[in-house]
Short mmCIF file of the C-alpha atoms (twelve columns), coordinates in Angstrom:
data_MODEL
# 
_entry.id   MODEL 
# 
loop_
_atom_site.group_PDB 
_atom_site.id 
_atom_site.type_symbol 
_atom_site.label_atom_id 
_atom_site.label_alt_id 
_atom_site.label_comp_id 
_atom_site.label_asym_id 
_atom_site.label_seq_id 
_atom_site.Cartn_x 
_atom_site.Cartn_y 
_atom_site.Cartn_z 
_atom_site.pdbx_PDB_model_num 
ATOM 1   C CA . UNK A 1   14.870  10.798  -29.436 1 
ATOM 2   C CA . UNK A 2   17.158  12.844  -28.003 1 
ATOM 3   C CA . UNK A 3   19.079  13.038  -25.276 1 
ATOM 4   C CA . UNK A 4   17.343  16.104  -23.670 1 
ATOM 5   C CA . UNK A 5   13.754  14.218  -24.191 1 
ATOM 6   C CA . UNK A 6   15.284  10.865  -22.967 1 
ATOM 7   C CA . UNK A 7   15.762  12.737  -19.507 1 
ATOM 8   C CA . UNK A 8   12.456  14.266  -19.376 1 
ATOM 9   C CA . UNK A 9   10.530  10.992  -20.318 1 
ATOM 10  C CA . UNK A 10  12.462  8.658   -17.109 1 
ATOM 11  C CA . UNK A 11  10.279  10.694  -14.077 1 
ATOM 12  C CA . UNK A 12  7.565   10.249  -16.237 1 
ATOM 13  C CA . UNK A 13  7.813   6.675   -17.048 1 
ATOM 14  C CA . UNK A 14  8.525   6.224   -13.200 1 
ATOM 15  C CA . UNK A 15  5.848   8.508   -11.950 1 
ATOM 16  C CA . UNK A 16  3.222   6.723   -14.149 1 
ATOM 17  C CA . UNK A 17  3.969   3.351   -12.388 1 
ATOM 18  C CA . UNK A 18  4.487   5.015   -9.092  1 
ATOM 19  C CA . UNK A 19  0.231   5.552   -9.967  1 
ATOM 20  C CA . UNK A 20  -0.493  2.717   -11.834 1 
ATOM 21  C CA . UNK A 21  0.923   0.769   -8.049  1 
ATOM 22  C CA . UNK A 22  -1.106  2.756   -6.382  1 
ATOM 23  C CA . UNK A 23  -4.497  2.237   -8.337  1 
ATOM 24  C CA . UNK A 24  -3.398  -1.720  -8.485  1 
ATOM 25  C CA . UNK A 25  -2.768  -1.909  -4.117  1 
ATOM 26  C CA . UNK A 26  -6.147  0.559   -3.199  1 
ATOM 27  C CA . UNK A 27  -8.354  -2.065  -5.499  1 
ATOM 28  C CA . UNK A 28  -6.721  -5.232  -4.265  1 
ATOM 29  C CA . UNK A 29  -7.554  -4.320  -1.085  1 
ATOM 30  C CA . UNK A 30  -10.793 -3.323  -1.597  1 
ATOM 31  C CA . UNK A 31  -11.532 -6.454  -3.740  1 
ATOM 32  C CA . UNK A 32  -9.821  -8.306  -0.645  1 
ATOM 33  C CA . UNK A 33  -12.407 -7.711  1.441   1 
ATOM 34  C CA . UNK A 34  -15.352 -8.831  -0.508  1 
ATOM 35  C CA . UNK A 35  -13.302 -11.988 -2.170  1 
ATOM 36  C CA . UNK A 36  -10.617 -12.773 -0.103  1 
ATOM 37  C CA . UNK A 37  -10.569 -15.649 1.904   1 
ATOM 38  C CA . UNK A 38  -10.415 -15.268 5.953   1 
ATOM 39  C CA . UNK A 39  -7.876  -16.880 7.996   1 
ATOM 40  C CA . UNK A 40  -6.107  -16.225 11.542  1 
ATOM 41  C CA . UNK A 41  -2.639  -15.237 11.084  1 
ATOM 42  C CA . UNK A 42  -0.044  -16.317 13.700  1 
ATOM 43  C CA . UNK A 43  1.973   -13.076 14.855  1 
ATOM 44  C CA . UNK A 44  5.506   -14.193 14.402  1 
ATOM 45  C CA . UNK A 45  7.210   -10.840 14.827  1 
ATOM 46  C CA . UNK A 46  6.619   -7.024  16.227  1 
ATOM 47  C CA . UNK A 47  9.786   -4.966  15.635  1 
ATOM 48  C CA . UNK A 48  10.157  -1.268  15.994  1 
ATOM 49  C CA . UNK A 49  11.410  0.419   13.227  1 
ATOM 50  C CA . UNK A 50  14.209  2.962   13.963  1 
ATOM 51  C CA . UNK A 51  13.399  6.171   16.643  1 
ATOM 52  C CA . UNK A 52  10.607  8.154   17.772  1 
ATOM 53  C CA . UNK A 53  8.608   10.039  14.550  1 
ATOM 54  C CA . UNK A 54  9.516   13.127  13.755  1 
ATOM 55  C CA . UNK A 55  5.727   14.080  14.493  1 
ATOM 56  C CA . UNK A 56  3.490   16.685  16.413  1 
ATOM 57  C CA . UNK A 57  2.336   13.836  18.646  1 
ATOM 58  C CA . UNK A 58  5.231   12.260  20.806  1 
ATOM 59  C CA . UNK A 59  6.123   8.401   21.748  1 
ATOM 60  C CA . UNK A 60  4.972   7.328   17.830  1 
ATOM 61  C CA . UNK A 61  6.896   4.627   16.587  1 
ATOM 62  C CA . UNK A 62  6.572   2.141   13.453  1 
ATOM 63  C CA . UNK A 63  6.347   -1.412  13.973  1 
ATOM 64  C CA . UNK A 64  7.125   -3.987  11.131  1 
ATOM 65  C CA . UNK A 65  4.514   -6.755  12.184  1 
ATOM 66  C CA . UNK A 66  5.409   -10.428 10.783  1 
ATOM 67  C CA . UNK A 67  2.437   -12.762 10.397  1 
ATOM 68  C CA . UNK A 68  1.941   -16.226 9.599   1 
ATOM 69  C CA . UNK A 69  -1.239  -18.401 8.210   1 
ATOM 70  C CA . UNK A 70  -1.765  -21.987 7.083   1 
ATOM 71  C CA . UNK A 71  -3.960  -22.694 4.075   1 
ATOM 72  C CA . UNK A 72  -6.497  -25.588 4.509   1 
ATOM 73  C CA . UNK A 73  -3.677  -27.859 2.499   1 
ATOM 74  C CA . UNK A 74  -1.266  -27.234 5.050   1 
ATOM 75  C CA . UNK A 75  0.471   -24.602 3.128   1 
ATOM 76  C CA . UNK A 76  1.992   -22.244 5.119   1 
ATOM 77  C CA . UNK A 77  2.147   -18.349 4.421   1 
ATOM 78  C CA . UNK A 78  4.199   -15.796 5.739   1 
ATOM 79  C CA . UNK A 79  3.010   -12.220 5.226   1 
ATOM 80  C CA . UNK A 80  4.050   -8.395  6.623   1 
ATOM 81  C CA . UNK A 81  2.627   -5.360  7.704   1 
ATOM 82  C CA . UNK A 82  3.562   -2.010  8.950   1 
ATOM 83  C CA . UNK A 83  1.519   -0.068  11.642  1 
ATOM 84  C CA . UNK A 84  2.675   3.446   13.378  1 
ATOM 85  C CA . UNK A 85  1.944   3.182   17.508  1 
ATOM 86  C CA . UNK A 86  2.627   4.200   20.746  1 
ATOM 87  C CA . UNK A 87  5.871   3.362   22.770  1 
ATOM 88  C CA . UNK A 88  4.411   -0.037  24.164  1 
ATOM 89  C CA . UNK A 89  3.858   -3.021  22.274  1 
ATOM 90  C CA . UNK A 90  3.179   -6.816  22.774  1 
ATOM 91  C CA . UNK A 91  5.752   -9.292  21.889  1 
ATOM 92  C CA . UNK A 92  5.345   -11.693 19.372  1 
ATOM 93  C CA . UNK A 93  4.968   -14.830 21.167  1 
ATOM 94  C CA . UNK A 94  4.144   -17.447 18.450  1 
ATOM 95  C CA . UNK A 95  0.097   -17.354 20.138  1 
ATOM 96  C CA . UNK A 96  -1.238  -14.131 19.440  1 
ATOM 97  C CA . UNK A 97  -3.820  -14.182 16.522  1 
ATOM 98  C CA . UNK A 98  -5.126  -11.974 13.962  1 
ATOM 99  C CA . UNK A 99  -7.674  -11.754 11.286  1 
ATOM 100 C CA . UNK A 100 -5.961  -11.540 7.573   1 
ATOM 101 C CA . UNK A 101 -7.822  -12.086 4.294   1 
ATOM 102 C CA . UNK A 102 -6.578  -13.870 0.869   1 
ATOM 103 C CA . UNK A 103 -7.017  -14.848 -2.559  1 
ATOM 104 C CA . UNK A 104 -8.129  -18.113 -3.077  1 
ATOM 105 C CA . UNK A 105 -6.151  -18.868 -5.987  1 
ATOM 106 C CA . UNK A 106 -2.974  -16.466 -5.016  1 
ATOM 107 C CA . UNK A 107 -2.689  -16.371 -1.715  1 
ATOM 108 C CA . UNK A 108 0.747   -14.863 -1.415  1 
ATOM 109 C CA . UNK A 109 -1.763  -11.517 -2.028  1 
ATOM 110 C CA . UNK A 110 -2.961  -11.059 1.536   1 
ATOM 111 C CA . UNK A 111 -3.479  -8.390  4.396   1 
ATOM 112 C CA . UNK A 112 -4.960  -7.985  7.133   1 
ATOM 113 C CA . UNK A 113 -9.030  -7.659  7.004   1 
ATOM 114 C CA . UNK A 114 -9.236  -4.345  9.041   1 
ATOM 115 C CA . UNK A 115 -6.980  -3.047  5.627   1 
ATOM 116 C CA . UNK A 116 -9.303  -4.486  3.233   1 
ATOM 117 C CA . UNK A 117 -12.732 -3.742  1.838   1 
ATOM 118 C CA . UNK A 118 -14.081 -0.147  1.068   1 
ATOM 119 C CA . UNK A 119 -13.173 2.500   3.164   1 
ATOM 120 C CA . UNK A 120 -12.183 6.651   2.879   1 
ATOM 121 C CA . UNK A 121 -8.284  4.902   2.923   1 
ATOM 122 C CA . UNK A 122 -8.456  2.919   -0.043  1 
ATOM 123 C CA . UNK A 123 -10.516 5.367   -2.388  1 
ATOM 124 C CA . UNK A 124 -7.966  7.878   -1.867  1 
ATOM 125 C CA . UNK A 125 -5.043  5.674   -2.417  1 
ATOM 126 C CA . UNK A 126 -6.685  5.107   -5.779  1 
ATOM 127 C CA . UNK A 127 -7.596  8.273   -6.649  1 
ATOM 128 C CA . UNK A 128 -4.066  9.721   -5.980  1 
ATOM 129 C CA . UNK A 129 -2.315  6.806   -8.470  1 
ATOM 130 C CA . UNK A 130 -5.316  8.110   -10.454 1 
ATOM 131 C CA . UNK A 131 -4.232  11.689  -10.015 1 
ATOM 132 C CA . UNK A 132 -0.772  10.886  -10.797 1 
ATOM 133 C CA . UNK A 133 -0.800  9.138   -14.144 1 
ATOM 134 C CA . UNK A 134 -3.313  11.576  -15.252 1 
ATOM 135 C CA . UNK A 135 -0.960  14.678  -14.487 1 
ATOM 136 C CA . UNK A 136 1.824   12.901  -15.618 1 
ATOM 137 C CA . UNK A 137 0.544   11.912  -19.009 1 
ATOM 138 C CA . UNK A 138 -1.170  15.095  -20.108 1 
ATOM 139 C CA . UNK A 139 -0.224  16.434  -23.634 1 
ATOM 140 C CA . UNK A 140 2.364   19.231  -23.138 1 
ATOM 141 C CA . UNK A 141 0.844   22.769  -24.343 1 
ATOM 142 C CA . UNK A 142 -3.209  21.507  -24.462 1 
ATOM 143 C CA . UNK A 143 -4.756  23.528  -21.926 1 
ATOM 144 C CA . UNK A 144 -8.148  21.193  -20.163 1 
ATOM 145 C CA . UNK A 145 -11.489 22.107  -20.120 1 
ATOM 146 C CA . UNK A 146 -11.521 23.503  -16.804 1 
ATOM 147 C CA . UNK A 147 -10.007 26.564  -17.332 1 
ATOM 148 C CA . UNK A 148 -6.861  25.921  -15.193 1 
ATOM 149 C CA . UNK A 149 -2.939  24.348  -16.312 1 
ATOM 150 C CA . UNK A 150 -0.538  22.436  -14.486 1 
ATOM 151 C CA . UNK A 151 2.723   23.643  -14.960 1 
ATOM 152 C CA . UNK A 152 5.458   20.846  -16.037 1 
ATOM 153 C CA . UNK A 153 8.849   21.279  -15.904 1 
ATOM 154 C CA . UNK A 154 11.676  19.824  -13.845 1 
# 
């Protein structure tokens, strides 16, 4: 292998795990939220994430949110989110509650249950890591069925 086909195969290798992640975090969470295990999470911290978004709507910020839940051995779990919101925000106080959902038998895989089970979110998540390992692994000069070709080339 040369050189020259060592440098073109790296984004590919990457790329295809890039969508293989993908594919892996969209079902998880859907399979979360049929499987997975409820529990209230303890919020144990809310911190905004550098300035205001560079976005068409104004005062957006994202919040790293810090969670906490105790198995029914005692166990205890720590787990993280991110969320994008508004300029106000409540401050972790070590009372605040919310609804997560985990595997039984791995619970270090948790989030919380308004990110898991079916929705328009996690089908597309999938369907892009779909998208990308497909493009990515395509044989160089076949042209598919459907009459169009996606250029490759760095």
């Amino acid at each position: 292998m040369g050189k020259i086909e060592r440098h073109k195969l790296l984004p590919r290798i990457l790329i295809t795990l890039l969508g293989a992640a993908m594919m892996l975090w969209g079902a998880t969470n859907t399979i979360l939220g049929w499987v997975g295990e409820p529990a209230a999470a303890v919020l144990t911290s809310i911190s905004r994430q550098g300035g205001e978004r560079n976005e068409v709507t104004p005062n957006r910020y994202t919040y790293s949110i810090g969670y906490t839940f105790t198995l029914p051995g005692g166990k205890r779990v720590d787990g993280f989110t991110t969320r994008v919101g508004g300029p106000v925000f409540i401050k972790a106080d070590g009372k605040s509650t919310i609804p997560v959902r985990y595997f039984k038998t791995a619970p270090f895989i948790n989030a919380l249950e308004e990110d898991t089970g079916p929705s328009l979110k996690q089908v597309l998540i999938t369907l892009t890591g779909a998208f990308l390992i497909i493009v990515m692994n395509q044989e160089k000069g076949k042209g598919n069925k459907s009459g169009f070709t996606i250029r490759r080339g760095w």
